[in-house]
C-alpha positions as CSV (number, residue, x, y, z in Angstrom):
1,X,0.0,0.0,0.0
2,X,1.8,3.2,-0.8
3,X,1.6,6.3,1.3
4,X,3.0,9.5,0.5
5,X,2.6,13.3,1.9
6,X,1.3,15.5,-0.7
7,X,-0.5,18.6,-0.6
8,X,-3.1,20.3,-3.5
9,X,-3.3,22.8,-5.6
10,X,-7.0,24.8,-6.2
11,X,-7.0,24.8,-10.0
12,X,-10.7,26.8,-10.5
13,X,-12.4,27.3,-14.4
14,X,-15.8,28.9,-14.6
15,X,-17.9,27.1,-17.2
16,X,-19.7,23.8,-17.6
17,X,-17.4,20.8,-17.1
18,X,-15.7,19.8,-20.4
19,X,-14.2,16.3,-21.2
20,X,-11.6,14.9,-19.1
21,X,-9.1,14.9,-21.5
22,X,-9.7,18.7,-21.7
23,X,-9.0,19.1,-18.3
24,X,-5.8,17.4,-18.6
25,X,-5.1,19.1,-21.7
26,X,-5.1,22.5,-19.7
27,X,-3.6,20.8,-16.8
28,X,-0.9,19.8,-18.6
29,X,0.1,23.7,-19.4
30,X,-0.4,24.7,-15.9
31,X,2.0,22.2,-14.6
32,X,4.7,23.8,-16.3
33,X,4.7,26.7,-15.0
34,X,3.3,25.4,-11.7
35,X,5.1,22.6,-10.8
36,X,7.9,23.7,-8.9
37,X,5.5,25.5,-6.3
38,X,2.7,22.4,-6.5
39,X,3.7,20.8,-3.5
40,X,5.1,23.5,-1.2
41,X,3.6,23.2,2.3
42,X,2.6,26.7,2.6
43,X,0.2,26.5,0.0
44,X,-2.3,26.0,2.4
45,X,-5.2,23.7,3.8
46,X,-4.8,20.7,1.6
47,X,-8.6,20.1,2.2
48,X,-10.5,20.1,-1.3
49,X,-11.9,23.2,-2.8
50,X,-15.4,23.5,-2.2
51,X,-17.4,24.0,-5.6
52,X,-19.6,26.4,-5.8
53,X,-23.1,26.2,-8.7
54,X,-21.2,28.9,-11.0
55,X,-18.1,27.2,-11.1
56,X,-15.8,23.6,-11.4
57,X,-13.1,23.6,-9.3
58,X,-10.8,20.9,-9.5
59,X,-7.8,20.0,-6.9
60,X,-4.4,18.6,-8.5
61,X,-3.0,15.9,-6.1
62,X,0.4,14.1,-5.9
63,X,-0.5,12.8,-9.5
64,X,-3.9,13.1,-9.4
65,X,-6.9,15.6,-10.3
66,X,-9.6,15.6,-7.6
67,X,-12.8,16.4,-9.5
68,X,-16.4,16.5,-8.9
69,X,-17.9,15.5,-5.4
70,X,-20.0,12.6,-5.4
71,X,-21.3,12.4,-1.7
72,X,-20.8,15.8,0.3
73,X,-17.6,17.2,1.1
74,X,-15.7,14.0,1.7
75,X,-16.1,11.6,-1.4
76,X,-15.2,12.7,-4.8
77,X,-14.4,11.3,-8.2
78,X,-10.9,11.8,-9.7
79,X,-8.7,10.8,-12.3
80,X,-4.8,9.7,-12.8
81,X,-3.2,12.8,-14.3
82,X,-0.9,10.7,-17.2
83,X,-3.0,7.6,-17.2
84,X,-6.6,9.4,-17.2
85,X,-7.8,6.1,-15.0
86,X,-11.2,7.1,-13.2
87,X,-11.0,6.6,-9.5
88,X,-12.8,7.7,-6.1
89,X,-11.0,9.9,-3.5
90,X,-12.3,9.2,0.1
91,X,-10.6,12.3,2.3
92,X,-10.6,12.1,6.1
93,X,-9.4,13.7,9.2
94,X,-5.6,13.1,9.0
95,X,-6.0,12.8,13.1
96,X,-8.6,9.7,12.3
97,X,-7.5,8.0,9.2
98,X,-5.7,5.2,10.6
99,X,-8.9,4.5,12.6
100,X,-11.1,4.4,9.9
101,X,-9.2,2.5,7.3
102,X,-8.4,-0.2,10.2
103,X,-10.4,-2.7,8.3
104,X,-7.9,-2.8,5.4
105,X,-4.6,-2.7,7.0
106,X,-5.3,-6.1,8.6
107,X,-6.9,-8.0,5.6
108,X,-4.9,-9.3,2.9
109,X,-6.1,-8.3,-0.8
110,X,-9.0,-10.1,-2.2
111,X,-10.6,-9.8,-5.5
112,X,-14.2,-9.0,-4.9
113,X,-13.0,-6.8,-2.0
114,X,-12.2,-3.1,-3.4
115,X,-8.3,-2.6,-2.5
116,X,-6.9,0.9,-1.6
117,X,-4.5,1.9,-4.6
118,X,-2.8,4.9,-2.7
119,X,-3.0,7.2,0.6
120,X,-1.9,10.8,0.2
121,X,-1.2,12.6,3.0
122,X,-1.6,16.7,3.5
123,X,-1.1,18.6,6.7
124,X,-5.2,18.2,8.0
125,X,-6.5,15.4,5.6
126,X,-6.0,12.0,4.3
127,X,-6.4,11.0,0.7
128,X,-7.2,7.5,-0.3
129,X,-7.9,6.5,-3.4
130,X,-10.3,3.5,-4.7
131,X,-11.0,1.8,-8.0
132,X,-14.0,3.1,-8.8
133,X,-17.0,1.4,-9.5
134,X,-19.8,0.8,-12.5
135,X,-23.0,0.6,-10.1
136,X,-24.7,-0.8,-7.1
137,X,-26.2,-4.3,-6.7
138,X,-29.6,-2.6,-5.3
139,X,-29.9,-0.4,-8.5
140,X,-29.1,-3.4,-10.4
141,X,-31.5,-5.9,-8.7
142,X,-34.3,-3.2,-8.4
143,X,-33.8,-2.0,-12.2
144,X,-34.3,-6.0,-13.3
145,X,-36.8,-7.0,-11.3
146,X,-35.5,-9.9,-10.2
147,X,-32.4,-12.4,-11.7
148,X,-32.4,-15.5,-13.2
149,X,-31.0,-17.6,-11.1
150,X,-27.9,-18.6,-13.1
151,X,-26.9,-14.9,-12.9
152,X,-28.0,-14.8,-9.5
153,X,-25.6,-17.7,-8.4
154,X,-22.7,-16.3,-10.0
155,X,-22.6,-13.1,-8.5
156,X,-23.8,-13.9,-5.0
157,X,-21.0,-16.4,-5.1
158,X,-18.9,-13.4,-5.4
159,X,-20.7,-11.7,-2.5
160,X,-20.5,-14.6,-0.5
161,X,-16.8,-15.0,-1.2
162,X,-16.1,-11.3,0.0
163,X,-18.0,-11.7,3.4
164,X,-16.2,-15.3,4.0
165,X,-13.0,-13.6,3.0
166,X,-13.5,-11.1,5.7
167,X,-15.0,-13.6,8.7
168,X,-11.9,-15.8,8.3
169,X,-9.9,-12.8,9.1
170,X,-11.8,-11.7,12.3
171,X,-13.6,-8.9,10.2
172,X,-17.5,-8.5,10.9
173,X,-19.1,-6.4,8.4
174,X,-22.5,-5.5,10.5
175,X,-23.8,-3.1,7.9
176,X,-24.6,-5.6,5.2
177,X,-27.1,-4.7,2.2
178,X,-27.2,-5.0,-1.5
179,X,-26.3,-1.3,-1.8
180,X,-22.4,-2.1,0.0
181,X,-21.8,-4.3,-3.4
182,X,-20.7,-2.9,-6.4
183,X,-19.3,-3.9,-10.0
184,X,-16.0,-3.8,-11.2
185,X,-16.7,-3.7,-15.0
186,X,-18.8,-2.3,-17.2
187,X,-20.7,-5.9,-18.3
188,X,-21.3,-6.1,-14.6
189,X,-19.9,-9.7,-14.3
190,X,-17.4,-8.9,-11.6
191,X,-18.8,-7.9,-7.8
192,X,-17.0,-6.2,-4.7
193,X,-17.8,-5.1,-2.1
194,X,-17.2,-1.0,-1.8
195,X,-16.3,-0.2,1.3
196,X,-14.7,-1.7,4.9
197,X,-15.5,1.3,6.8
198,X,-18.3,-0.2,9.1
199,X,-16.7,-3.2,9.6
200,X,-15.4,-4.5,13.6
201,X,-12.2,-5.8,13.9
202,X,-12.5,-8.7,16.4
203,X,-9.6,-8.5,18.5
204,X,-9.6,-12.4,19.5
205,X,-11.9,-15.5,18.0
206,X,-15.1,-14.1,20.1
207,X,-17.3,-12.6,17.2
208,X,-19.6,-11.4,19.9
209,X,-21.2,-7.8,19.2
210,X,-23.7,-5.5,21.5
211,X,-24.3,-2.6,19.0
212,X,-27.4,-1.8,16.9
213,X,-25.6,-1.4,13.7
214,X,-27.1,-2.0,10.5
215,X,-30.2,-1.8,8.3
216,X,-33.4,-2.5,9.8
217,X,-34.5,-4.4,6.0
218,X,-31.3,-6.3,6.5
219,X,-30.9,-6.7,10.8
220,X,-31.1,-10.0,11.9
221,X,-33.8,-11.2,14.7
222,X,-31.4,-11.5,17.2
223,X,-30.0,-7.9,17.4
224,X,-33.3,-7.0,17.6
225,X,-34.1,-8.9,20.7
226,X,-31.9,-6.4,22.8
227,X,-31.0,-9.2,25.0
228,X,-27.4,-9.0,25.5
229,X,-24.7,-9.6,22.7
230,X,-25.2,-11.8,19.4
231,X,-22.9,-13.4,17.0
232,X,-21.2,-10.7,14.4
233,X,-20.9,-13.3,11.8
234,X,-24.2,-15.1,12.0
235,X,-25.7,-11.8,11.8
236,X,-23.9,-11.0,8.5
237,X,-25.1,-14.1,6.9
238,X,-28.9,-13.2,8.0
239,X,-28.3,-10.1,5.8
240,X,-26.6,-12.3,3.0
241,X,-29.7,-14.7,3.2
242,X,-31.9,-11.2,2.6
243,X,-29.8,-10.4,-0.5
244,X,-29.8,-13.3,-1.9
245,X,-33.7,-13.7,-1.3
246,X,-33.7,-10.2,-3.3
247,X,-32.0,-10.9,-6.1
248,X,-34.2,-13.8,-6.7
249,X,-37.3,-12.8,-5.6
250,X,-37.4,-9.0,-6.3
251,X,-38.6,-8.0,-2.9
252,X,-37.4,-8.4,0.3
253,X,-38.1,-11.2,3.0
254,X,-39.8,-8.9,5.3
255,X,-41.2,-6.0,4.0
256,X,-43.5,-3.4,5.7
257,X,-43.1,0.5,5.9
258,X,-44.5,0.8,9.5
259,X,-40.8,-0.1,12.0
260,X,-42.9,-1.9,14.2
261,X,-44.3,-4.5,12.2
262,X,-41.4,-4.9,10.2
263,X,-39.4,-5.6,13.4
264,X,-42.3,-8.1,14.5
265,X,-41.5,-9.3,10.6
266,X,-38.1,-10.3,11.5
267,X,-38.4,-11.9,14.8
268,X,-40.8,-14.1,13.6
269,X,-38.6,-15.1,10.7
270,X,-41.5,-16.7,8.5
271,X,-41.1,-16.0,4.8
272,X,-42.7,-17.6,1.4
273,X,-41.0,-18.8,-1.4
274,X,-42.4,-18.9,-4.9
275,X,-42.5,-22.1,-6.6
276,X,-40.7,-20.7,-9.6
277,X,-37.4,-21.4,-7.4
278,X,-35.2,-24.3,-7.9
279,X,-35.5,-27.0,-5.3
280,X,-31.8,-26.2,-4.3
281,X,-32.0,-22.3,-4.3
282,X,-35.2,-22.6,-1.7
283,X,-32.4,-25.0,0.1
284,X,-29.9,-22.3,0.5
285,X,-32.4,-19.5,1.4
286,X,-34.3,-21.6,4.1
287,X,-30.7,-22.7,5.6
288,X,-29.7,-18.7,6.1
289,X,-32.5,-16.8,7.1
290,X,-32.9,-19.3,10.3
291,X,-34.1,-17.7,13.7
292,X,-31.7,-19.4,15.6
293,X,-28.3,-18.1,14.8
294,X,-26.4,-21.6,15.6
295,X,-28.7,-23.4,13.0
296,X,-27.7,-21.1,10.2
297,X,-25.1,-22.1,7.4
298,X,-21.7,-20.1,8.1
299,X,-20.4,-17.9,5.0
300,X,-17.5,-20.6,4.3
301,X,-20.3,-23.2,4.0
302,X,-22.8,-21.0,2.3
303,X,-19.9,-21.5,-0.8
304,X,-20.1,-24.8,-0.5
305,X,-24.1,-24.9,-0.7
306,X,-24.5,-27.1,-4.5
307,X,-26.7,-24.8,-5.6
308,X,-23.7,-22.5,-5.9
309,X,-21.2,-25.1,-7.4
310,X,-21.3,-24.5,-10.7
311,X,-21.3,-20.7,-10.1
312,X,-17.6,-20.0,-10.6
313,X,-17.9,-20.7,-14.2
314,X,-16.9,-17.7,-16.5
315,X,-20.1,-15.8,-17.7
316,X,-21.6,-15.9,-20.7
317,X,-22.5,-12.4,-22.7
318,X,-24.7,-9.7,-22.0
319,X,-28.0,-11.6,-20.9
320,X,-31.9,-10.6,-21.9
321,X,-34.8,-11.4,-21.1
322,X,-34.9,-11.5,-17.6
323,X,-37.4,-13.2,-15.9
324,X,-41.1,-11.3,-15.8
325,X,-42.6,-10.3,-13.4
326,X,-45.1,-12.6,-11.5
327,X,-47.4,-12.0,-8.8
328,X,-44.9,-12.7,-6.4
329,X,-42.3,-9.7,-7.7
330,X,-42.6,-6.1,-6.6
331,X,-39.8,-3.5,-7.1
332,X,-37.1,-3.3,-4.6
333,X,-37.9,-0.1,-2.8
334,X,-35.7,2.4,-3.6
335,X,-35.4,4.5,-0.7
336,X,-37.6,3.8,1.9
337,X,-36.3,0.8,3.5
338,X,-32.7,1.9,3.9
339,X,-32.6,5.2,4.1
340,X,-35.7,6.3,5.9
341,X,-35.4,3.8,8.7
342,X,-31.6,3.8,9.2
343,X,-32.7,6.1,11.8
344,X,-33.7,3.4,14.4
345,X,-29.8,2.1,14.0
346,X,-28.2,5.4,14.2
């Protein structure tokens, strides 16, 4: 993992935002004349520029270009300066970095995991760039409707790999959901999960959590009982039981808009499965989303389920016709059941 100390230059242009290989066109001819002063530490705050509606501003770091936000003040897209690769810029507190990014100093690489390609490091913040991504698996699932289940199996194989990954190396994710999984590629054949930043680092074997973290469409029944810790890792395969239900059903397990009775939802843990399912995909559903924690199929055993055995083969092309929509299919919400109840995990 490279980390360097680096601090920006405010590079603003008034206009509409052209093409990027415009702005490095005209970043190019600044850098000449620029570059000896680029990095001097009395430039400055090296926090990024904040961009105002009548104008782009733009931030040259180390040897990148920190562009557009894409989630307030602290996310924003940017772009290797010779290379013009697109990547995603998290900045923090240069006080709380180490804390935050705790998750992937202790867990070696993994390919459906997204990897930290370089840490810059100004006076006040931290820079630390990502690969970025081509979409969410909740956009995805909720834009199809629901996936056949070939598809289904070869990316949730993917998912599954990711959380095992982490649960063999005293990681518990907690915040679980569709939404934390993006794609790699374009085609969208190629999952990982997007960020590590909610995950507990268990300091021993005991996976034993108290907290109330996660999504209430997502939360297992036995953080909800309140009675005393639960298993971090059982909890996280509830949640990949609930995605995988998702993807092949096109709505969640439990579903209701009031807390309350979604709550009394989950406890209960009763859920129907349409017939349309294969024999062996009902299997694997039924042997996650258990009440009882100790009864339900670890992550590292979830792989080995048969329904997912063929699922490592490469994928074919771009697919069509996607199943249609039965009575048993309603959209994946697209708000309402992460966002506007998050607030009973806060």
């Amino acid at each position: 993992m490279n980390i360097q100390r680096s601090n920006p230059i405010n590079i603003t242009r008034y206009g509409r935002s052209r093409h990027k290989t415009h702005d490095f066109e005209e970043l190019s001819c600044l850098r000449t004349t620029e570059s000896i002063q680029s990095f001097s530490p009395n430039l400055g705050s090296p926090s990024p520029p904040e961009t105002p509606n009548s104008s782009h501003c733009i931030s040259c770091i180390g040897k990148y270009l920190l562009l557009e936000p894409l989630e307030g003040d602290h996310v924003f897209r940017a772009a290797h300066l010779h290379s013009g690769e697109d990547l995603v810029c998290k900045v923090f507190d240069i006080a709380r970095y180490q804390e935050s990014l705790a998750a992937y100093f202790c867990l070696p690489a993994h390919k459906n995991i997204n990897q930290i390609v370089e840490i810059l490091l100004g006076d006040t913040k931290a820079y630390v760039f990502f690969e970025r991504s081509h979409g969410d698996m909740h956009s995805f699932v909720r834009a199809c409707k629901k996936l056949r289940e070939d598809e289904a199996a070869r990316l949730f194989h993917q998912i599954a790999s990711a959380v095992a990954h982490c649960h063999d190396n005293r990681l518990v994710l907690r915040d679980l959901k569709l939404r934390k999984f993006v794609f790699k590629n374009e085609d969208r054949s190629l999952v990982m999960l997007e960020s590590l930043e909610d995950a507990c680092v268990l300091l021993d074997g005991d996976d034993s959590l108290s907290d109330k973290h996660g999504c209430p469409a997502y939360v297992s029944p036995e953080v909800l009982s309140g009675s005393g810790s639960y298993s971090g890792r059982a909890a996280d395969v509830w949640s990949l039981g609930v995605m995988l239900y998702t993807m092949l059903v096109g709505r969640y397990p439990f579903h209701d808009l009031e807390p309350g009775s979604l709550f009394s939802k989950i406890r209960r843990g009763h859920f129907s499965l349409p017939e349309s399912l294969t024999p062996k995909a009902r299997c694997l559903i039924r042997s996650i989303l258990r009440r009882d924690p100790a009864q339900r199929l670890t992550s590292r055993e979830i792989l080995e389920h048969p329904w997912l055995a063929a699922s490592e083969a490469p994928p074919p092309g771009p697919s069509h016709g996607r199943g249609e929509r039965g009575s048993w299919d309603q959209l994946v919400p697209d708000v309402s059941m992460e966002e506007e109840l998050d607030k009973f995990f806060s």
